[in-house]
Backbone as JSON Lines, residues from 0, in Angstrom:
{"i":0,"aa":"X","n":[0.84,-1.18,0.0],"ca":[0.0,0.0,0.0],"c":[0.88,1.24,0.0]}
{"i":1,"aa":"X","n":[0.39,2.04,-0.77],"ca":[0.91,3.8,-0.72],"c":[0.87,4.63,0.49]}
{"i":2,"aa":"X","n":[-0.58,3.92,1.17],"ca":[-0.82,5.02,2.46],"c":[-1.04,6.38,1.77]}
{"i":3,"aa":"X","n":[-2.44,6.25,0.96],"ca":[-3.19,7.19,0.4],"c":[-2.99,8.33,1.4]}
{"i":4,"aa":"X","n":[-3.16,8.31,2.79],"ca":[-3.61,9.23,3.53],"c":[-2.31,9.23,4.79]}
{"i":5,"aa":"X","n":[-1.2,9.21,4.6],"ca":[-0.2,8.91,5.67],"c":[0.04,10.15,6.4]}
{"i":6,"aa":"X","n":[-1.13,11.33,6.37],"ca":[-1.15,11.92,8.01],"c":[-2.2,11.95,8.5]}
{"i":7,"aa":"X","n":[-3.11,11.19,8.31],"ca":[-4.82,10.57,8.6],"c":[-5.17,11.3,9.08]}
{"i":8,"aa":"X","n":[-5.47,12.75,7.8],"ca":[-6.35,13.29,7.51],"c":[-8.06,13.15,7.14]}
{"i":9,"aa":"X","n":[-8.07,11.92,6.44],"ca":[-9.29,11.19,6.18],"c":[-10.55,11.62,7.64]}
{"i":10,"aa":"X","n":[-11.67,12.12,6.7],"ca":[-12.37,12.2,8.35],"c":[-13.25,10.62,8.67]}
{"i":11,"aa":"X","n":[-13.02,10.18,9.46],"ca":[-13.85,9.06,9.89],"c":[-12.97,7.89,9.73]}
{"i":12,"aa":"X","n":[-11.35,8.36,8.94],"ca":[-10.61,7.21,9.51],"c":[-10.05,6.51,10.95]}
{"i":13,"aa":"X","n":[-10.14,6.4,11.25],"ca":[-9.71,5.63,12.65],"c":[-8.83,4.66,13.0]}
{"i":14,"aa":"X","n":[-7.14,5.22,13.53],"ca":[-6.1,4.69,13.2],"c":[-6.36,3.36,13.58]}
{"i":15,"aa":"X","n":[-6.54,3.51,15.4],"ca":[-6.69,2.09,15.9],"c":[-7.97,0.92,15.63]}
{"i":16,"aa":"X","n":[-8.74,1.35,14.48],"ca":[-9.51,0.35,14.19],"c":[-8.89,-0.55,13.0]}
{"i":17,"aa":"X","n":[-9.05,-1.88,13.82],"ca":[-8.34,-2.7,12.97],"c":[-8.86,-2.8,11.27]}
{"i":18,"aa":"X","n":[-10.0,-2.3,10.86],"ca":[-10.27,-2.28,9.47],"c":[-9.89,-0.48,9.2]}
{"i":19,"aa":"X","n":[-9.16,-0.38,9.36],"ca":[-8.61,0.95,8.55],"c":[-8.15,1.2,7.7]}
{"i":20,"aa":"X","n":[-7.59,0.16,7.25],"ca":[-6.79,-1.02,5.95],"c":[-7.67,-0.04,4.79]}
{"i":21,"aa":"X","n":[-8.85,-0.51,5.05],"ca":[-10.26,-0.45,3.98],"c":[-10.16,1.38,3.17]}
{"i":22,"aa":"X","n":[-10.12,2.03,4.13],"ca":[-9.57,3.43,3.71],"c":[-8.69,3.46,2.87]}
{"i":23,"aa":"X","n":[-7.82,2.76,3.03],"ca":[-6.81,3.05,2.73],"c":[-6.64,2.45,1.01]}
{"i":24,"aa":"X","n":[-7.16,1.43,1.26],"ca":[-7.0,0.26,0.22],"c":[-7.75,1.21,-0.65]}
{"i":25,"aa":"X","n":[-9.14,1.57,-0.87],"ca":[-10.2,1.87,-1.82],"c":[-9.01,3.28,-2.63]}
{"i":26,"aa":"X","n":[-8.49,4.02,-1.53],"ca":[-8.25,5.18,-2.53],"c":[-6.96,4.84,-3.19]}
{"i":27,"aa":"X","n":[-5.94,3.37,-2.78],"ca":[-5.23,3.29,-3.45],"c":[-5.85,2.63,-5.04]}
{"i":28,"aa":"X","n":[-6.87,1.77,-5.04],"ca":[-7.23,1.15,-5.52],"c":[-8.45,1.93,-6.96]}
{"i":29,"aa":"X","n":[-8.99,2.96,-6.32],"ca":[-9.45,4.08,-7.44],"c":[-8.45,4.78,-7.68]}
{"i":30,"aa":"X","n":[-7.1,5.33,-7.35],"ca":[-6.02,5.86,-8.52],"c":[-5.93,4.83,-9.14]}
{"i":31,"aa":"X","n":[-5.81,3.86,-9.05],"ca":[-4.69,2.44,-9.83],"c":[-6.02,1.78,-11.08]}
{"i":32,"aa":"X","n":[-6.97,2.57,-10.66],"ca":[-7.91,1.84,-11.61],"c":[-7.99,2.93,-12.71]}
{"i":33,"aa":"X","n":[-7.94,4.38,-11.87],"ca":[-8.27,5.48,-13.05],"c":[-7.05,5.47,-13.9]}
{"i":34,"aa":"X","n":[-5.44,4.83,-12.96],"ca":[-4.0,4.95,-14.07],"c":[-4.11,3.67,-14.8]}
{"i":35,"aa":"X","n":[-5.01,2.7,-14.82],"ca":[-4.81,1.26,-15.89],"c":[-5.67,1.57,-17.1]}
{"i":36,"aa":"X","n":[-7.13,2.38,-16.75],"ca":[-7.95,2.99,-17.89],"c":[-7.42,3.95,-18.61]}
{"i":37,"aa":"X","n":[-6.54,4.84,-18.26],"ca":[-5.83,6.1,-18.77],"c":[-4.8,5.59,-20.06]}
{"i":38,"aa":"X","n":[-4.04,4.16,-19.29],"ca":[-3.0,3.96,-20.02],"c":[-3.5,2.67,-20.99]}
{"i":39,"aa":"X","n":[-4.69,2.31,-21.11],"ca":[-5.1,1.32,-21.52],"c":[-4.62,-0.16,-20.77]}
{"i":40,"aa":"X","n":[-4.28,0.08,-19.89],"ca":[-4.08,-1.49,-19.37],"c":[-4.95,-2.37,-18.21]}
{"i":41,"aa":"X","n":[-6.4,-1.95,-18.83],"ca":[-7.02,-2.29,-17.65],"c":[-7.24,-3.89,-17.38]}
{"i":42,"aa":"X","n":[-6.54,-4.62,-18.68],"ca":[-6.74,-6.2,-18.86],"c":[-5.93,-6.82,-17.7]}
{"i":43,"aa":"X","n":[-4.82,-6.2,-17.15],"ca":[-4.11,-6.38,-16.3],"c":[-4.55,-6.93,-15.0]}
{"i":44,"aa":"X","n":[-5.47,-6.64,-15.02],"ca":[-6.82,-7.07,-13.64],"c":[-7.25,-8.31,-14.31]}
{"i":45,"aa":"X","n":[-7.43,-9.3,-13.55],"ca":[-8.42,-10.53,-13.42],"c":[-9.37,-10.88,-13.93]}
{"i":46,"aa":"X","n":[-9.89,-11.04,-14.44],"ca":[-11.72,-11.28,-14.4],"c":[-11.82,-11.62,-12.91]}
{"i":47,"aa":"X","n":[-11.5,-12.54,-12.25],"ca":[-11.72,-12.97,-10.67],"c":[-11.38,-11.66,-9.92]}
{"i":48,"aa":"X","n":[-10.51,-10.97,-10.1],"ca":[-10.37,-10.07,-8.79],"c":[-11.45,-9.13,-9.0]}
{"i":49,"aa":"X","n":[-11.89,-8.61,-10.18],"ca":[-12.76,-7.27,-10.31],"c":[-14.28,-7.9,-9.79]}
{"i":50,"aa":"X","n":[-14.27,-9.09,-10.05],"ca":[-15.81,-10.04,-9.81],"c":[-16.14,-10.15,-8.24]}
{"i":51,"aa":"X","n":[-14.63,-9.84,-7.76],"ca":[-14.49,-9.79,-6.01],"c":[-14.54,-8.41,-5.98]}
{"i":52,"aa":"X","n":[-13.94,-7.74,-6.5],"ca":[-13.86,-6.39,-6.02],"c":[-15.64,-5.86,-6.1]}
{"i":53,"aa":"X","n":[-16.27,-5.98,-6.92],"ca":[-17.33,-5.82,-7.35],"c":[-18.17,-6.51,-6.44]}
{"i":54,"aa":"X","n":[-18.34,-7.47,-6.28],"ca":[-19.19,-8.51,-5.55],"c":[-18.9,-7.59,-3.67]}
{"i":55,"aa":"X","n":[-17.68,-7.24,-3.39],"ca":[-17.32,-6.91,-2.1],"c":[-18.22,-5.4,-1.74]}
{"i":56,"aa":"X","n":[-18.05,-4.51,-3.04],"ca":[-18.29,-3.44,-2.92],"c":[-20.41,-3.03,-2.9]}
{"i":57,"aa":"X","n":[-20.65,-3.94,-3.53],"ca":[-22.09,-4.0,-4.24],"c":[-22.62,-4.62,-2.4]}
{"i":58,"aa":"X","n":[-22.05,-5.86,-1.84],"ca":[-22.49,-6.17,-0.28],"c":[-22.57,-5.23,0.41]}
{"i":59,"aa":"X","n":[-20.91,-4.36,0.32],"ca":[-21.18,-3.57,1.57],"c":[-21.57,-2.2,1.51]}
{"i":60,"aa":"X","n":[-22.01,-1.88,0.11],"ca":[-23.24,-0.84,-0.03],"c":[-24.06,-1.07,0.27]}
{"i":61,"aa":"X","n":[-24.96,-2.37,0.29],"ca":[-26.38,-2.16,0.32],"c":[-26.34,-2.75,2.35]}
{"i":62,"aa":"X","n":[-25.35,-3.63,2.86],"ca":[-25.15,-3.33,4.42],"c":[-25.21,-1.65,4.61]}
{"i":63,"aa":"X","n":[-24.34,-1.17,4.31],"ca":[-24.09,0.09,5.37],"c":[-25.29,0.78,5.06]}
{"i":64,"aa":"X","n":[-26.2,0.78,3.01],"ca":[-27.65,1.65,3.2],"c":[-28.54,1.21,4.04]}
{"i":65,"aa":"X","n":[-28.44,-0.06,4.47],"ca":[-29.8,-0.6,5.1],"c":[-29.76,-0.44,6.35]}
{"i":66,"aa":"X","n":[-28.41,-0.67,7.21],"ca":[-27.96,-0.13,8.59],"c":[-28.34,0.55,8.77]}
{"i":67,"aa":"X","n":[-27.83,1.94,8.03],"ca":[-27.94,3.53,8.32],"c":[-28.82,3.96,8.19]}
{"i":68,"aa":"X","n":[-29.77,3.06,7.54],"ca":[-31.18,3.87,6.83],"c":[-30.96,5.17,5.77]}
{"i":69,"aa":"X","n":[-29.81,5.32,4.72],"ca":[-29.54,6.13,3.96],"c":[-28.74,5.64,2.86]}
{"i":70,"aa":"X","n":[-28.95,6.54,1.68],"ca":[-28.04,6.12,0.68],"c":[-26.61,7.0,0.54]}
{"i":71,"aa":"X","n":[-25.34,5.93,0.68],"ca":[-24.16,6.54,0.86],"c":[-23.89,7.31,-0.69]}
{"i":72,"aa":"X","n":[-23.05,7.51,-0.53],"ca":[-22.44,8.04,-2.33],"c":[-22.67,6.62,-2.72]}
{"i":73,"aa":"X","n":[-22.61,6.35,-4.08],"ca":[-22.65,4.82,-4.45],"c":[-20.68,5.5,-5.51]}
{"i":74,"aa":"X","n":[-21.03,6.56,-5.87],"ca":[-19.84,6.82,-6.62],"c":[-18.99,8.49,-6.18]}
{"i":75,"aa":"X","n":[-17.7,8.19,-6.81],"ca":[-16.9,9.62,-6.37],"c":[-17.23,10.46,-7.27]}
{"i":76,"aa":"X","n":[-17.39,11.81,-7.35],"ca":[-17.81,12.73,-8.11],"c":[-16.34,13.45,-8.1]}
{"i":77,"aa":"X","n":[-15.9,13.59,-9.24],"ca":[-14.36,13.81,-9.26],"c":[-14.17,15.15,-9.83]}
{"i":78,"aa":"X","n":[-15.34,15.83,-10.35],"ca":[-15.62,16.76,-11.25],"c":[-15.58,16.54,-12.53]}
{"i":79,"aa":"X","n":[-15.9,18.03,-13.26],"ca":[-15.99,17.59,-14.91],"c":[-15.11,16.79,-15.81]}
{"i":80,"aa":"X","n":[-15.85,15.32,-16.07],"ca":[-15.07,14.31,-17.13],"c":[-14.23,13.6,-16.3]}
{"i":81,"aa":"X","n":[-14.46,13.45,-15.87],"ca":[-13.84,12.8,-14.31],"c":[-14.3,11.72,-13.87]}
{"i":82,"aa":"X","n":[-16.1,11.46,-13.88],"ca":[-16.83,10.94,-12.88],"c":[-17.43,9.97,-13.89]}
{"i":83,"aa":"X","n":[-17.64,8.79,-13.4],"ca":[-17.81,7.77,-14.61],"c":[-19.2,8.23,-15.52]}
{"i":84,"aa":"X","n":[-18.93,7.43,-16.67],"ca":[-19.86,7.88,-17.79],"c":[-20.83,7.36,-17.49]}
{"i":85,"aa":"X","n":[-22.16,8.04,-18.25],"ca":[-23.34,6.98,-18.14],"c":[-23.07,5.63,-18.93]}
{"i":86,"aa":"X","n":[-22.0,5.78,-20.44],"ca":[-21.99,4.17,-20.61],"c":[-21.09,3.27,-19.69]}
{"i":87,"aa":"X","n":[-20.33,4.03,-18.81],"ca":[-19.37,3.11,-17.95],"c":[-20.6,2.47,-16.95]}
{"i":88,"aa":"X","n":[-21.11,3.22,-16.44],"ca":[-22.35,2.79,-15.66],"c":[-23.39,1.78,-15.94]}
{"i":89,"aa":"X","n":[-23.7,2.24,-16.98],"ca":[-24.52,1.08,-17.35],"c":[-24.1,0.02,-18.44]}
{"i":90,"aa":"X","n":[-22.88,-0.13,-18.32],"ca":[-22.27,-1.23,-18.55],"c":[-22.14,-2.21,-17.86]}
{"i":91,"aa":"X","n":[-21.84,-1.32,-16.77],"ca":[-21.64,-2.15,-15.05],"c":[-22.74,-2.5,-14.33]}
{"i":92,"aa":"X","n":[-23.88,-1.89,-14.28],"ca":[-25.33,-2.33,-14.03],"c":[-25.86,-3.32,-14.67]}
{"i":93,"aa":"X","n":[-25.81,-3.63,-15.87],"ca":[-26.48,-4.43,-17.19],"c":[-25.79,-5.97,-16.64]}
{"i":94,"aa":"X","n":[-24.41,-5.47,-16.56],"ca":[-23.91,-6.73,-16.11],"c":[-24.29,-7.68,-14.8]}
{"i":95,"aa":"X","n":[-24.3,-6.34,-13.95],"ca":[-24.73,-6.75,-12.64],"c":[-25.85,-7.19,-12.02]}
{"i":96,"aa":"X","n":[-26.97,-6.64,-12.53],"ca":[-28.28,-7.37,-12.95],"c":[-27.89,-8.91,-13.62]}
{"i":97,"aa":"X","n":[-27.69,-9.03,-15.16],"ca":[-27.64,-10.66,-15.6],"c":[-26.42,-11.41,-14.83]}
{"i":98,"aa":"X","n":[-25.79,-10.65,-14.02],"ca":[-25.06,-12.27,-13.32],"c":[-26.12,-12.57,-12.36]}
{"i":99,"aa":"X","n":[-26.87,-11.93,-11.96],"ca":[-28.24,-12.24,-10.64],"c":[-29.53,-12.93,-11.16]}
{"i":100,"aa":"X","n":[-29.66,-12.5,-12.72],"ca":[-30.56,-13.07,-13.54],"c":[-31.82,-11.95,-13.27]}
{"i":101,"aa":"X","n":[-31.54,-10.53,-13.27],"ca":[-32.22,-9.78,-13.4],"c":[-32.07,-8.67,-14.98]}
{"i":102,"aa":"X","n":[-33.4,-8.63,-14.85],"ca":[-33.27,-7.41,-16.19],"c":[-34.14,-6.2,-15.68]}
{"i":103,"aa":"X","n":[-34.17,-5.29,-16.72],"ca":[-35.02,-3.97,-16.82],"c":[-35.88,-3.41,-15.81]}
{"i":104,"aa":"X","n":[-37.03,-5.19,-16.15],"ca":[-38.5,-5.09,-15.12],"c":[-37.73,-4.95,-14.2]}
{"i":105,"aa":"X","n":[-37.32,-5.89,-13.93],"ca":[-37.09,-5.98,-12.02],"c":[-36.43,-4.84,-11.07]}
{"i":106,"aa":"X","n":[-35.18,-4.29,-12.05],"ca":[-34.92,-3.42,-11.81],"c":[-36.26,-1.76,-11.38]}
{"i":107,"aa":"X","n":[-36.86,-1.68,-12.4],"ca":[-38.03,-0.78,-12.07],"c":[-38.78,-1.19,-11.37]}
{"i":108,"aa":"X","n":[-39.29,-2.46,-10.74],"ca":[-40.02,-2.95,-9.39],"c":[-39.67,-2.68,-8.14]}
{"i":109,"aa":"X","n":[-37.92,-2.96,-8.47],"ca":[-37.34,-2.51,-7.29],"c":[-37.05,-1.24,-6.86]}
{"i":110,"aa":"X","n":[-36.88,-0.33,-7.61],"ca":[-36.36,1.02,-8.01],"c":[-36.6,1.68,-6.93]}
{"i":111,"aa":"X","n":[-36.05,2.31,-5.82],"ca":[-36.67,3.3,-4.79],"c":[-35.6,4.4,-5.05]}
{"i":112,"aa":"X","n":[-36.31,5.18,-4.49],"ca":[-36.41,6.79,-3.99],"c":[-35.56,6.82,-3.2]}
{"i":113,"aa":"X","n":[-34.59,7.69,-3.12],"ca":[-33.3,7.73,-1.54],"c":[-33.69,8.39,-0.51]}
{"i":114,"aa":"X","n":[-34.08,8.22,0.85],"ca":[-34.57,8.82,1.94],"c":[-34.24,10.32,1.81]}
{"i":115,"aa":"X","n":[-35.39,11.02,1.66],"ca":[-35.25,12.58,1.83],"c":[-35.18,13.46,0.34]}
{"i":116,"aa":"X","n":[-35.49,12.08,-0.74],"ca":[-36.08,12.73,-1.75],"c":[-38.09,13.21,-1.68]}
């Protein structure tokens, strides 16, 4: 690890909690994804690790919304041209739906509103 944050600045990091790792890891892990897309080498990744990375990230979104009773960021807003595309997005949705064996409908059945809209 880089130690994205090595004067833990981060607010809500917390040195002595043993998952602090997790901080740390995600922001090394969104530079290293935005420098493999930049340079074209995003093949360099797995099919298995991104299917984990993905599978890890998709759990512990919908834990921490349902805990908290709120919807976290789901994504970083990096500013203009920055922040993933709508086709990066729904590339990644389309997919993520048919590995579950969901499509369209289900998606709009399920579809809610984020607390405090």
């Amino acid at each position: 690890m880089t130690g994205a944050d090595p004067q833990g600045l981060t607010p809500g990091l917390i040195r002595n909690d043993e998952l602090a790792w997790v901080d740390t890891f995600a922001a090394d892990l969104h530079r290293t994804a935005k420098e493999l897309v930049v340079k074209g080498e995003a093949a360099r990744v797995s099919d298995e690790a991104l299917a984990q990375i993905l599978t890890a990230a998709v759990r512990l979104y919908y834990a921490k919304a349902e805990g908290e009773g709120r919807s976290p960021p789901a994504i970083v807003h990096e500013g203009p041209g920055e922040t993933l595309t709508p086709t990066e997005m729904l590339t990644a949705v389309s997919e993520l739906l048919r590995a579950v064996h969901l499509g369209p409908m289900e998606l709009g059945l399920w579809f809610r509103r984020r607390p405090g809209d």
